[in-house]
RODO-2510 file (C-alpha; in nm, 4 decimals, decimal comma):
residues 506
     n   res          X          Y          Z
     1     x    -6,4751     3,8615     2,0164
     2     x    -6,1834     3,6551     2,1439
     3     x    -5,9721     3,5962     1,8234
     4     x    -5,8928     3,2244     1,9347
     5     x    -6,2839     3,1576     1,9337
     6     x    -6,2953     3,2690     1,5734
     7     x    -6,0331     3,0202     1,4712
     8     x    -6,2063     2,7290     1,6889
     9     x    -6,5484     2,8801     1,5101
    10     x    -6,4277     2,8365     1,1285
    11     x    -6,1600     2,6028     1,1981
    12     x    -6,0633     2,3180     0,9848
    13     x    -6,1746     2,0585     1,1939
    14     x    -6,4974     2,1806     1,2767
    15     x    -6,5392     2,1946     0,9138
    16     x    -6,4731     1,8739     0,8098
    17     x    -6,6981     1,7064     1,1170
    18     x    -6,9829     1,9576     1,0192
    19     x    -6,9862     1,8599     0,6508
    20     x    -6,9038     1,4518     0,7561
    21     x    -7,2332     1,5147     0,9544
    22     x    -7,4327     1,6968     0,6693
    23     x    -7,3107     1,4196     0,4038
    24     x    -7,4341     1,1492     0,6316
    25     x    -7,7823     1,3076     0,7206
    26     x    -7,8211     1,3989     0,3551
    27     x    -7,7619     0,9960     0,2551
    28     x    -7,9443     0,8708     0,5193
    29     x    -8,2274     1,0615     0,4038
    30     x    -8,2095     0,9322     0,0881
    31     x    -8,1420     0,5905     0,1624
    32     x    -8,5115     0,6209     0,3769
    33     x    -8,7005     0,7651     0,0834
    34     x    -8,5460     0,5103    -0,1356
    35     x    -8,7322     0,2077     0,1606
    36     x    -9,0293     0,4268     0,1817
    37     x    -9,1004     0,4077    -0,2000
    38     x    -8,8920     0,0939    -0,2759
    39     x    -8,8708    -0,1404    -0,0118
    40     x    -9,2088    -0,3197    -0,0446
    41     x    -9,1720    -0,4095    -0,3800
    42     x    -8,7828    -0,5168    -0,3234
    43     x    -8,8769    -0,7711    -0,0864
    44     x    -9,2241    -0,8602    -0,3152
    45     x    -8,9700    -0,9169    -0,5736
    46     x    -8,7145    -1,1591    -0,3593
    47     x    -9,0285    -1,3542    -0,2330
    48     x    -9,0974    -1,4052    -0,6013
    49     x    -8,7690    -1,5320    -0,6534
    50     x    -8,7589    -1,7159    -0,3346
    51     x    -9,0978    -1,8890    -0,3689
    52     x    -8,9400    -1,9920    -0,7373
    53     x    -8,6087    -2,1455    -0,6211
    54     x    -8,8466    -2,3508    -0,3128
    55     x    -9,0421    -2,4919    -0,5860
    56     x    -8,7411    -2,6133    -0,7981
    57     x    -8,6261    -2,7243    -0,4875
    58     x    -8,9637    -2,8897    -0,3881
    59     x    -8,9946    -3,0268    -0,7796
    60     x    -8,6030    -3,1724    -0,7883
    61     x    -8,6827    -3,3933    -0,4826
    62     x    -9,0384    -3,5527    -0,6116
    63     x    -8,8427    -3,6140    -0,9028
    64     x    -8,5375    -3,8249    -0,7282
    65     x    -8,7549    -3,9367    -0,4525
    66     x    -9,0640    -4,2218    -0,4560
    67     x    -9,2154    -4,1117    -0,1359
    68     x    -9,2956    -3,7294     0,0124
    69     x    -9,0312    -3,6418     0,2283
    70     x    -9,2555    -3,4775     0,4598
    71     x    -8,9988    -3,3417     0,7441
    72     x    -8,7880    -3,1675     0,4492
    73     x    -9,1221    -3,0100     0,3045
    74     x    -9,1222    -2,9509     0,6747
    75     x    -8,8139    -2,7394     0,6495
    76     x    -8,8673    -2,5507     0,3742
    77     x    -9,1884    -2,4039     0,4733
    78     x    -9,0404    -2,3250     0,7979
    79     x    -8,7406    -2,2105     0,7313
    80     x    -8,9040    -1,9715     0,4593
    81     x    -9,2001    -1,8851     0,6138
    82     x    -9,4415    -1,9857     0,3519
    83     x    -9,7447    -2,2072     0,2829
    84     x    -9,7400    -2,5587     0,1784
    85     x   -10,0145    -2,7657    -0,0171
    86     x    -9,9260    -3,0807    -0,2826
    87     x   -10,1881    -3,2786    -0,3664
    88     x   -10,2144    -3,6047    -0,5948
    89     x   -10,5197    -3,6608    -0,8202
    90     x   -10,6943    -3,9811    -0,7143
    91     x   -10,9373    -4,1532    -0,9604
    92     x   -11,2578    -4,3573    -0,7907
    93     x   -11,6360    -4,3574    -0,7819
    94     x   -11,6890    -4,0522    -0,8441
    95     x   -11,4336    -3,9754    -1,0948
    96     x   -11,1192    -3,7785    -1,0060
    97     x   -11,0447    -3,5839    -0,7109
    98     x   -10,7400    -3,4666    -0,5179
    99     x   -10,5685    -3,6624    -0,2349
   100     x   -10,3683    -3,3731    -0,0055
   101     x   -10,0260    -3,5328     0,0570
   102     x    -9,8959    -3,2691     0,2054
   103     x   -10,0140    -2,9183     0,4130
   104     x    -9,8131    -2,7053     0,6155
   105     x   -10,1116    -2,5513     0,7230
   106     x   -10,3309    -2,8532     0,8431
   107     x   -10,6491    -2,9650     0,7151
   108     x   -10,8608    -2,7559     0,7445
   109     x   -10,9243    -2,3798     0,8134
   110     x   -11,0059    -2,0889     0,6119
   111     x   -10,6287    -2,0699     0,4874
   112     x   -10,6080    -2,4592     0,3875
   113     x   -10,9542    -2,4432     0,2238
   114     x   -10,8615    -2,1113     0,0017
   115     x   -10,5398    -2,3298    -0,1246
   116     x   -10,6962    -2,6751    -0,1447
   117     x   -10,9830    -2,4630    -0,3861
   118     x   -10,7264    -2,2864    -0,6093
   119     x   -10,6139    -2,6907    -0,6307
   120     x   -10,8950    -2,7832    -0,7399
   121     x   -10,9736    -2,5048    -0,9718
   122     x   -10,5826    -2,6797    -1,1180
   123     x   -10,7399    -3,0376    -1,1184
   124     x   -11,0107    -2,9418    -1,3044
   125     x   -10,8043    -2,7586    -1,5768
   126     x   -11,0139    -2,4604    -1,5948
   127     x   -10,6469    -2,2646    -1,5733
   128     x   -10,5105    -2,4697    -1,8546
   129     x   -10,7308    -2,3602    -2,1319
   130     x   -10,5799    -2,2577    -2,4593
   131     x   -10,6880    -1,9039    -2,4135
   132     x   -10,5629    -1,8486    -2,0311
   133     x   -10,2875    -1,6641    -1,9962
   134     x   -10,1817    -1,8422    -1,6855
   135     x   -10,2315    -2,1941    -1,8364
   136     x   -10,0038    -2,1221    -2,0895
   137     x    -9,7583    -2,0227    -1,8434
   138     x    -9,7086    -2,3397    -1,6401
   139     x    -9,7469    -2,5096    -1,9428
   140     x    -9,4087    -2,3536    -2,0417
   141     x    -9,2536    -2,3677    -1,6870
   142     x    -9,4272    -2,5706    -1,4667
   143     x    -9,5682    -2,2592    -1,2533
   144     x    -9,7011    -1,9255    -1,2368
   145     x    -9,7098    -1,6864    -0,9593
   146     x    -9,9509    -1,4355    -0,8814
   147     x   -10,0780    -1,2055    -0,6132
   148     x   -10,4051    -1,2565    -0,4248
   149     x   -10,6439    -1,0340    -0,2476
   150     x   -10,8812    -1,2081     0,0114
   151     x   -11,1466    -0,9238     0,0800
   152     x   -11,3072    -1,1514     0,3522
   153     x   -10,9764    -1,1823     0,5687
   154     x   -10,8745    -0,8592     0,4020
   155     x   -10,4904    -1,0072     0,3210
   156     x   -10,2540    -1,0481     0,0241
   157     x   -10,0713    -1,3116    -0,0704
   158     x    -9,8164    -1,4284    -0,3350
   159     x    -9,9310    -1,7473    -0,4799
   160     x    -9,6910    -1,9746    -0,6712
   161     x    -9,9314    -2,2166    -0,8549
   162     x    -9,7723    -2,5838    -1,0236
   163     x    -9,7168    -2,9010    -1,1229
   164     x    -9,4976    -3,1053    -0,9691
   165     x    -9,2716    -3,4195    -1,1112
   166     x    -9,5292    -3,7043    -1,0936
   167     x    -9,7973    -3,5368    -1,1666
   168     x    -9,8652    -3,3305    -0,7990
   169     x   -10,0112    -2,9895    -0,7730
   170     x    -9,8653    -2,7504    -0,5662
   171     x    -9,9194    -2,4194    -0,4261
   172     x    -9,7292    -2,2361    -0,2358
   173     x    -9,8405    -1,9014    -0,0657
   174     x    -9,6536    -1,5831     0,1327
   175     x    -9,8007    -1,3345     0,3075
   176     x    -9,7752    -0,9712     0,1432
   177     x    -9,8521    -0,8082     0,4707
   178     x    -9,5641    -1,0547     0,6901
   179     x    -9,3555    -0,8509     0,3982
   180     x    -9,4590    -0,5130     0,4815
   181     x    -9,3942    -0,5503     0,8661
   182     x    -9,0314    -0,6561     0,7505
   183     x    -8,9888    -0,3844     0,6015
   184     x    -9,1814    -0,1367     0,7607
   185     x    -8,9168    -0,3021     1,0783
   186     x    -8,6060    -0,2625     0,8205
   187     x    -8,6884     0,0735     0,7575
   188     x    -8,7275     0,1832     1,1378
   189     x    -8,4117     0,0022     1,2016
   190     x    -8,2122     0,1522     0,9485
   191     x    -8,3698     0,4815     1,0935
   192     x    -8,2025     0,4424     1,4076
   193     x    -7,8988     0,2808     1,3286
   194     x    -7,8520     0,5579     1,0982
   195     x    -7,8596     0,7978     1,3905
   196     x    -7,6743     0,5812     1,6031
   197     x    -7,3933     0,5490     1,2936
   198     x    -7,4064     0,9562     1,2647
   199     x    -7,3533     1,0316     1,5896
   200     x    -7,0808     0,7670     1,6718
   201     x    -6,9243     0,8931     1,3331
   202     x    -6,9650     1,2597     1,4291
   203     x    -6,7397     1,1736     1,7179
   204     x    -6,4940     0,9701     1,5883
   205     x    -6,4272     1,1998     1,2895
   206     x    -6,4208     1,5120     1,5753
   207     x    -6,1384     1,3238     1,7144
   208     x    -5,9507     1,1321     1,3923
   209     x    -6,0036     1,4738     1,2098
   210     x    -5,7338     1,6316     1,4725
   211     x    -5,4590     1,4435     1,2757
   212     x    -5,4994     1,6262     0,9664
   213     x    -5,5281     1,9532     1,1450
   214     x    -5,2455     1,9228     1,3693
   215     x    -4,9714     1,9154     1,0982
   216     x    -5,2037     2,2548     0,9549
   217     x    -5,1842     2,3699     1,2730
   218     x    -4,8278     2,3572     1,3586
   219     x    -4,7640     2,4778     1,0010
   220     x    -4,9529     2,7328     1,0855
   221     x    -4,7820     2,8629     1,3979
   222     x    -4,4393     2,7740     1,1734
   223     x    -4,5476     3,0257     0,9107
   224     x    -4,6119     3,3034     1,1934
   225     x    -4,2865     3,2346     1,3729
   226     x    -4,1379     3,3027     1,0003
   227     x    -4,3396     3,6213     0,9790
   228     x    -4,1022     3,7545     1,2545
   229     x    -3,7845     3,5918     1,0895
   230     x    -3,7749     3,3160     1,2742
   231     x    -3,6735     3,0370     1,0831
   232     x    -3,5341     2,7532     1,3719
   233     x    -3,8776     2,5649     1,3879
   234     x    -3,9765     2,3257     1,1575
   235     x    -4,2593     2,1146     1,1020
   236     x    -4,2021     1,7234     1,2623
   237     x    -4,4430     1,4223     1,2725
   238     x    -4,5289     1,4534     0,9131
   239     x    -4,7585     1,2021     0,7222
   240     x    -4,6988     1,0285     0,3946
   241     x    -4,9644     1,2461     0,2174
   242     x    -5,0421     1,5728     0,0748
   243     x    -5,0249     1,7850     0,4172
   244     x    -4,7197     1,5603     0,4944
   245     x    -4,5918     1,6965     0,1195
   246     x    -4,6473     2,0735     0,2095
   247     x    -4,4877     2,0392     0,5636
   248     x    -4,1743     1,9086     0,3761
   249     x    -4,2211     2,2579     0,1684
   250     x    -4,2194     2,4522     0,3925
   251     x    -3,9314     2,3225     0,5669
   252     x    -3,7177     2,3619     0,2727
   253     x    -3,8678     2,7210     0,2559
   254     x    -3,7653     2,7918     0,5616
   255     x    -3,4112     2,7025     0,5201
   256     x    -3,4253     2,8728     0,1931
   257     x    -3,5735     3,1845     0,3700
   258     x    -3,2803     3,1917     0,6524
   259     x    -3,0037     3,0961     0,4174
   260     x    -3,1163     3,4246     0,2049
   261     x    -3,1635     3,6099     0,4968
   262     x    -2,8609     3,5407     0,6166
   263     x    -2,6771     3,6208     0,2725
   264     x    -2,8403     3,9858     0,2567
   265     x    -2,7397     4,0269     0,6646
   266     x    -2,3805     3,9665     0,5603
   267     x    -2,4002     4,1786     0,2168
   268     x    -2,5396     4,4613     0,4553
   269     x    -2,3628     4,4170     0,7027
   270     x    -2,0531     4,4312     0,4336
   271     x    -2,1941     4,7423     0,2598
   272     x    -2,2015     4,9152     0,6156
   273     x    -1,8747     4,8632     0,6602
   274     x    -1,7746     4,9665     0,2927
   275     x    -1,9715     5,2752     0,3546
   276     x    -1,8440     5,3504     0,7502
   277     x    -1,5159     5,2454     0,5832
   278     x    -1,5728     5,5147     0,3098
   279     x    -1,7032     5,7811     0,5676
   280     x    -1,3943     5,7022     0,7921
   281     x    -1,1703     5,7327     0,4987
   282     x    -1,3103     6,0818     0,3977
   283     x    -1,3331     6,2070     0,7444
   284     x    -0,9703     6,0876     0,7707
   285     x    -0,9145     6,2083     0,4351
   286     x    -1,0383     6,5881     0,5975
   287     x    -0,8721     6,5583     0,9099
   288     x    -0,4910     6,4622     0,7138
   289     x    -0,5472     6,7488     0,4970
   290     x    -0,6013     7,0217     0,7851
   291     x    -0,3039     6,8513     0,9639
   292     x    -0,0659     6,8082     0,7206
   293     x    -0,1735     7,1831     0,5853
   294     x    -0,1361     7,2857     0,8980
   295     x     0,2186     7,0805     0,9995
   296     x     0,3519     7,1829     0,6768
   297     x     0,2322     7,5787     0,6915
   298     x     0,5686     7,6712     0,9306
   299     x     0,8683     7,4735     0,7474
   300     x     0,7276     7,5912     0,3890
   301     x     0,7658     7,9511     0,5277
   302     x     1,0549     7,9198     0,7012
   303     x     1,2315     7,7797     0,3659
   304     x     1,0813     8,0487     0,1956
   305     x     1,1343     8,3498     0,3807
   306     x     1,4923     8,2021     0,4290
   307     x     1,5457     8,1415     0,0479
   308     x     1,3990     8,4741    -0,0334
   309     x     1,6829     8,6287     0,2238
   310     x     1,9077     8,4400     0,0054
   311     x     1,7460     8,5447    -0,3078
   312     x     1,8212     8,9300    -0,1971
   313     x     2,1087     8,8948    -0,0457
   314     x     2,0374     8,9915     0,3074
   315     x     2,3154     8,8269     0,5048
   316     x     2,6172     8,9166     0,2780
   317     x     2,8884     8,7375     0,4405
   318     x     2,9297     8,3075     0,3320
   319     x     2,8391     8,2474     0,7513
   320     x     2,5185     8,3603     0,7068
   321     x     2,4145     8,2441     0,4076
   322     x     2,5158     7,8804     0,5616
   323     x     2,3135     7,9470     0,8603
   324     x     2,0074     8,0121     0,6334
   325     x     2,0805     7,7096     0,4067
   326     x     2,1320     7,4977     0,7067
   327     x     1,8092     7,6381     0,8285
   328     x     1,6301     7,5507     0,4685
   329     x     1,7651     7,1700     0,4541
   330     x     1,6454     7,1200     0,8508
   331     x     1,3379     7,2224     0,7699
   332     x     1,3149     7,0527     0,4570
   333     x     1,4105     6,7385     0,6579
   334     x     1,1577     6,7647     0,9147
   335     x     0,8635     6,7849     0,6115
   336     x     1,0386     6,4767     0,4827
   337     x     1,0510     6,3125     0,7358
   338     x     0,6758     6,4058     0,8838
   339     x     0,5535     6,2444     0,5036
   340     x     0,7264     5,9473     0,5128
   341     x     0,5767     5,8558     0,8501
   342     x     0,2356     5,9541     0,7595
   343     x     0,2525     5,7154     0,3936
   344     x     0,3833     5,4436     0,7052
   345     x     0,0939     5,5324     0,9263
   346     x    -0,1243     5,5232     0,5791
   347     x    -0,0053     5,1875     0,4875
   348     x    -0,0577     5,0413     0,8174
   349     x    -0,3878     5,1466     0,9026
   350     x    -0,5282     5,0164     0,5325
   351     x    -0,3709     4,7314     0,5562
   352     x    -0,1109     4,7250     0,2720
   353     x     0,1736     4,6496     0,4688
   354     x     0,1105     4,3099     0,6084
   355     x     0,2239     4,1641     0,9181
   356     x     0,4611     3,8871     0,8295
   357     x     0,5242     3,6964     1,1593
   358     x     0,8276     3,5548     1,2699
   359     x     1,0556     3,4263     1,5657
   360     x     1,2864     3,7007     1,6378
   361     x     1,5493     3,7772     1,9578
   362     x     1,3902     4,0745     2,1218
   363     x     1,7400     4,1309     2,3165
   364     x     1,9121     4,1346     2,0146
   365     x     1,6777     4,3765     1,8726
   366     x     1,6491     4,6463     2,1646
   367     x     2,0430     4,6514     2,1849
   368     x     2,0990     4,7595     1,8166
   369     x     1,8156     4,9928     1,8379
   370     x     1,9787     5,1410     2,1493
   371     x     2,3482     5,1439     2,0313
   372     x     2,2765     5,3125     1,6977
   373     x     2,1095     5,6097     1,9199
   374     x     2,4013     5,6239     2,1697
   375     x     2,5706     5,9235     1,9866
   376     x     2,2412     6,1300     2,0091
   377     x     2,2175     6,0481     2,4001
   378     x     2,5609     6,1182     2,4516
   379     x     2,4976     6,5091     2,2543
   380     x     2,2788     6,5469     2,5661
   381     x     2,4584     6,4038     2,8241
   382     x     2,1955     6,1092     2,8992
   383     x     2,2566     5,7711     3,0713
   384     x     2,0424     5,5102     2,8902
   385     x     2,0273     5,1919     3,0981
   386     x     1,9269     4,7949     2,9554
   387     x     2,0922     4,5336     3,1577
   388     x     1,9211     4,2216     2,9815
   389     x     2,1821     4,0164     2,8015
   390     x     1,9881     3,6729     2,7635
   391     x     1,7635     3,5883     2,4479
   392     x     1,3990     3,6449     2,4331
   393     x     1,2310     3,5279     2,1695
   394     x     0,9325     3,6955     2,0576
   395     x     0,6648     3,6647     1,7409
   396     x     0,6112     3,9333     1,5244
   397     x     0,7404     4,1262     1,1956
   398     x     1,0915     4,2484     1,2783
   399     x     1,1045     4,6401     1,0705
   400     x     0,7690     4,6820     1,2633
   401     x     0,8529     4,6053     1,5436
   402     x     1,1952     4,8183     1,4796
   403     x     0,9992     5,0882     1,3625
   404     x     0,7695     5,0937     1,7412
   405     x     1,1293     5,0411     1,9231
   406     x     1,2669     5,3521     1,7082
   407     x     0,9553     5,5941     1,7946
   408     x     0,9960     5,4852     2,1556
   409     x     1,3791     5,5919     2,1605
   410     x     1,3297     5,8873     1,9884
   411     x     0,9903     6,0172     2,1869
   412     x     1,2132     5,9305     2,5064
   413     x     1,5535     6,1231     2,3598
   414     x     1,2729     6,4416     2,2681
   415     x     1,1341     6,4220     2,6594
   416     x     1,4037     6,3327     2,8543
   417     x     1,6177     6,6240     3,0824
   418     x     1,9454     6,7058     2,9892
   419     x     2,1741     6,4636     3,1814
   420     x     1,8600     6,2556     3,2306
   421     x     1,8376     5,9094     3,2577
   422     x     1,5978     5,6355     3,0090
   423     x     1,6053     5,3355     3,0741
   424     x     1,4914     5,0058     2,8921
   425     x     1,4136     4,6986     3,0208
   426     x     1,1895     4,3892     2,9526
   427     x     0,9072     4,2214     3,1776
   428     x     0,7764     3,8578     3,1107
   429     x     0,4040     3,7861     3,1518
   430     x     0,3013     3,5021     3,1023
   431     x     0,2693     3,3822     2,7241
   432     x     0,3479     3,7780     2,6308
   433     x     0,6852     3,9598     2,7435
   434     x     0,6374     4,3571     2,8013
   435     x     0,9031     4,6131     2,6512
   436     x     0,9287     4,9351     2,9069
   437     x     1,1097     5,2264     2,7926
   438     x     1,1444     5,4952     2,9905
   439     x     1,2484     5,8624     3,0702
   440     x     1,2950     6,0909     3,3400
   441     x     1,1203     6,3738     3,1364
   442     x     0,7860     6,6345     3,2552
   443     x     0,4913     6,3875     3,3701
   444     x     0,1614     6,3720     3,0548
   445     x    -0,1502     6,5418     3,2032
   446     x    -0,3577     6,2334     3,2788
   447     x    -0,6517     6,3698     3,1091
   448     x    -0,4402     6,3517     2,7927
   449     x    -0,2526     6,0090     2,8430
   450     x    -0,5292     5,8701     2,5808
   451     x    -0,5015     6,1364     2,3300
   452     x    -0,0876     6,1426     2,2324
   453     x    -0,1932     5,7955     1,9869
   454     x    -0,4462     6,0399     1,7897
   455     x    -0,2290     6,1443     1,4744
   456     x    -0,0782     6,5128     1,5071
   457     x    -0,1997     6,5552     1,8936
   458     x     0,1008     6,7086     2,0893
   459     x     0,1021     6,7516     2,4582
   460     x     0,3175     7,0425     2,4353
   461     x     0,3402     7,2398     2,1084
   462     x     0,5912     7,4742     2,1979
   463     x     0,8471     7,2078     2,3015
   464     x     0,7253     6,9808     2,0046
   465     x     0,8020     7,2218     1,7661
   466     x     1,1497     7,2700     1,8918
   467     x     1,2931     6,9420     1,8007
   468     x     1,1118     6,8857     1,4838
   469     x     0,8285     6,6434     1,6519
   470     x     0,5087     6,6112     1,3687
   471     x     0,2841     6,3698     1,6647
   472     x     0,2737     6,1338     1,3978
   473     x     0,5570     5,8963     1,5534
   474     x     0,3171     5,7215     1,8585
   475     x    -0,0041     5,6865     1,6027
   476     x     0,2409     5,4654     1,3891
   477     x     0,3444     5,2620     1,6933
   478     x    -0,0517     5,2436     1,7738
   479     x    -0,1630     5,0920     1,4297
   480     x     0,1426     4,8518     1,4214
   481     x     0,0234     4,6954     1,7672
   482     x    -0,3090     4,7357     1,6418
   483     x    -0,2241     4,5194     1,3534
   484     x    -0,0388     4,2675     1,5661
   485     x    -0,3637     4,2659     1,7852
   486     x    -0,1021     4,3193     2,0688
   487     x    -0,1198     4,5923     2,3907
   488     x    -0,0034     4,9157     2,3984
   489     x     0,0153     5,1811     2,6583
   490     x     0,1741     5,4084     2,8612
   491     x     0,1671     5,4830     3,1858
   492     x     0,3486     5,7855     3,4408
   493     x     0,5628     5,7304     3,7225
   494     x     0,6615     5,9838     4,0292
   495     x     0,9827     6,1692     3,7847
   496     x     0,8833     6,0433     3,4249
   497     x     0,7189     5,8438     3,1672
   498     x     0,6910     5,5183     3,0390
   499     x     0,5876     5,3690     2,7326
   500     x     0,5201     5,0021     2,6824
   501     x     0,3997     4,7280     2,4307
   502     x     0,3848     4,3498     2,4146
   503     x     0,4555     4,0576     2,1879
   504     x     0,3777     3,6890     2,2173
   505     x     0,6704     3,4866     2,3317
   506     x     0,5307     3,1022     2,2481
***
C-alpha cells in the first residue's frame, strides 16, 4: 500500500473531523432521548407557568380597570393560544347564576359548555368546601390548575380554575395535545437541523482543521530534512499556541543541532589533520632517518678510514698527513653543513621560523649575494652577468629570501661549465617581479624537473657527490616560497637551466 495513503488514512486531520463527527452524533443523540422522554412534560410545565402569569395578568387589570377590556382579553388568548371564560355571578328570580362576560370561545359549543359547567360547579362552591383539596388552594392563591381528560372528545387539557378581582370566575384552558404536536415538531426539527449542523460542521472542521495540521505537517517534513543533517529549513507561519510553541522548539533545535554539528565537523576535521599531521611527521620522521643515514654513511667513513691512516701512521711524511687532515675537516664540513640545512628545512616546514614581512630592495639584495660569490666564480673561470642597477622593491623576510638567492648561486656555481656563463636578471609581472638565475650547465631530464624540490633527490649522484651537494639546498628554497605562498619553478632552455621565484612588489 502506497505509504502516502497510510498517512492521509491515520492522519491528524482525519482524526480530529472523525471524532468532531462522533462527538456531535453522540450529543445529538442524547439531546433526542432527552425530547423523547422530557419534552412533553417541559412544555406541560411552561404552560403551567404561562397559564399562571396570564391570569395575574388577567387579575391585575380587573383590579385597575371598571369595565372588561375585551380586545386585551382578546390578545392574550390569542397571542397564547389558550381558552378564555370570566363570568360574573348575577342574583335574580331564581337566585344566583352566572352572567359570561367574556369567552374566547363563543357561546356555545361543546368546548364553551365544558368551561361554562366547571363555572358553575365554582359558583356553586362545591370546590370550596373545607375538605377539598382544590378549594383550599384558590383560597390561598386565587387559583388552581389541573389537567383534564374529556373521554367523549378524547382530549386533555390544562385547566387554570379562579377568582378574579371583583368577584369574577375564570378559567382558562390549553390544549395538552396542541403541546405534544409542538413538540413532537421541536423534536423532528432538532432532528434535522442536527444533521444539517453535523454535516455543515463535518466540513468546515475538514477544512479549519488543515491549520493545525499544516504547522505538524511542515514540522514534520522539517524533522526528516534534519534526519539527513539538514538543518537550513525552519518552520514559518507559526500560531500563538501550543503547535506555534513547539515549531519555535524546534527551530532553536535545529540551530542547536547545526551549531553542534558544525563544532564536531571542525574538531574532526582538526583531529584529521593532527593525525595526517602526525602520520606525515613519522613518515617524514622515516624518510630523514634513511637519508641522513644514508648522506652521512660516506663522510663518517671517509673521516674514519682517514683518521685511522693517521692513527697508524700510514703516510709518514707531514704532506700526507695534511692531505688526510684536509680530507677529514672537508668532510666534516660537508656533514655540517648538510645538518644545518636540514634543522633550516625542519624549521621551515613546521612552522617555527616565521615569515616576518617587510619592504626590502631586491637589487640591492641580488648584488651582495652575487659579489660575495665572485671569488668562487672567478676559481672556475665563470662570467656571471646582472645588469639591473635600479631599485625594486619587493615584500618578504630578507635572510629568507637571502637564504633562496644563496641556494640558487650555489646550485648554479655546482652546474655550470668551466668558463661558463650564469646569469641573473629580474622580470616584472604585474603586482609580482620574477628573479631568473641561470646557468649554462647539462639540461634536467624533464621527467625529473618536479622531483629536484623532494629533500635528498639528486639528478646526478656521481657529480653531486663531487662537490659536496646533500639535495637538501632546493627543498629549503621550496618550503620558504611555500611559506611566502609565492611561485617557484624552474624551467630548461636550449644550453642550460634556469631557476626562478617570485615576490610581491605592492
Amino acid at each position: 500500500m502506497d505509504k502516502r495513503k497510510i498517512i492521509k488514512k491515520h492522519s491528524l486531520r482525519v482524526k480530529m473531523t472523525v471524532c468532531l463527527i462522533v462527538m456531535m452524533i453522540v450529543s445529538i443523540l442524547f439531546c433526542w432521548v432527552l425530547n423523547r422522554t422530557m419534552m412533553e412534560d417541559y412544555f406541560v410545565q411552561s404552560e403551567r407557568k404561562n397559564i399562571s402569569e396570564v391570569y395575574a395578568a388577567i387579575n391585575h387589570k380587573f383590579s385597575t380597570e371598571d369595565t372588561v377590556n375585551t380586545l386585551y382579553l382578546e390578545r392574550l388568548a390569542t397571542n397564547n393560544n389558550l381558552k378564555i371564560i370570566i363570568a360574573q355571578p348575577v342574583r335574580d328570580l331564581t337566585g344566583i347564576s352566572l352572567e359570561t362576560v367574556y369567552s374566547s370561545t363563543g357561546r356555545d359549543g361543546k368546548l364553551y359548555n365544558n368551561m361554562y359547567g366547571i363555572l358553575k360547579q365554582m359558583q356553586e362552591y362545591e370546590m370550596f368546601g373545607e375538605n377539598a383539596k382544590a378549594g383550599r388552594e384558590i383560597q390561598r392563591k386565587g387559583y388552581m390548575i389541573s389537567e383534564h381528560t374529556d373521554t367523549k372528545l378524547d382530549s386533555t387539557s390544562i385547566n387554570l380554575l379562579g377568582v378574579l378581582n371583583g368577584g369574577y370566575f375564570i378559567v382558562i384552558a390549553s390544549s395538552v395535545e396542541s403541546l405534544q404536536t409542538a413538540a413532537t415538531i421541536a423534536t423532528r426539527f432538532l432532528a434535522y437541523a442536527a444533521v444539517f449542523v453535523t454535516i455543515l460542521a463535518s466540513i468546515a472542521m475538514f477544512f479549519y482543521s488543515r491549520r493545525f495540521t499544516r504547522p505538524i505537517e511542515e514540522m514534520s517534513e522539517i524533522a526528516q530534512k534534519m534526519t539527513r543533517l539538514d538543518f537550513d529549513a525552519r518552520v514559518v507561519n507559526l500560531p500563538e499556541d501550543e503547535i506555534g510553541q513547539l515549531g519555535r522548539s524546534m527551530n532553536q533545535m535545529s540551530e542547536q543541532l547545526e551549531q553542534t554539528i558544525s563544532e564536531l565537523k571542525t574538531a574532526n576535521a582538526q583531529l584529521k589533520k593532527d593525525i595526517d599531521h602526525k602520520i606525515q611527521i613519522d613518515e617524514m620522521r622515516k624518510e630523514f632517518l634513511s637519508h641522513v643515514s644514508h648522506e652521512l654513511k660516506t663522510p663518517i667513513a671517509l673521516i674514519q678510514g682517514y683518521a685511522e691512516g693517521l692513527v697508524d701512521n700510514v703516510m709518514e711524511d707531514e704532506e700526507s698527513r695534511a692531505f688526510y687532515c684536509d680530507v677529514i675537516m672537508d668532510e666534516a664540513k660537508k656533514m655540517n653543513e648538510m645538518v644545518q640545512k636540514l634543522m633550516t628545512l625542519n624549521q621551515i616546514e613546521f612552522g617555527q621560523n616565521q615569515v616576518t614581512m617587510q619592504r626590502f630592495d631586491l637589487t640591492e639584495i641580488l648584488k651582495n649575494m652575487i659579489e660575495s660569490n665572485r671569488i668562487r666564480f672567478q676559481q672556475k673561470e665563470v662570467k656571471v652577468e646582472f645588469y639591473h642597477t635600479t631599485p625594486v622593491y619587493v615584500w618578504g623576510d630578507v635572510f629568507m629570501i637571502e637564504d633562496v638567492i644563496n641556494n640558487y648561486i650555489s646550485n648554479a656555481y655546482n652546474h655550470v661549465k668551466n668558463r661558463g656563463k650564469v646569469k641573473v636578471w629580474l622580470e616584472e609581472r604585474g603586482k609580482v617581479v620574477r628573479v631568473w638565475v641561470y646557468n649554462d650547465g647539462n639540461r634536467i631530464p624533464e621527467e625529473e624537473l618536479s622531483k629536484i624540490w623532494i629533500r635528498f633527490y639528486k639528478v646526478d649522484k656521481a657529480r653531486t657527490r663531487e662537490y659536496g651537494g646533500s639535495g637538501v639546498g632546493l627543498s629549503i628554497v621550496a618550503a620558504i616560497m611555500d611559506a611566502h605562498g609565492q611561485k617557484y619553478g624552474v624551467k630548461n632552455h636550449e644550453n642550460g637551466v634556469a631557476f626562478y621565484f617570485e615576490l610581491e612588489s605592492r
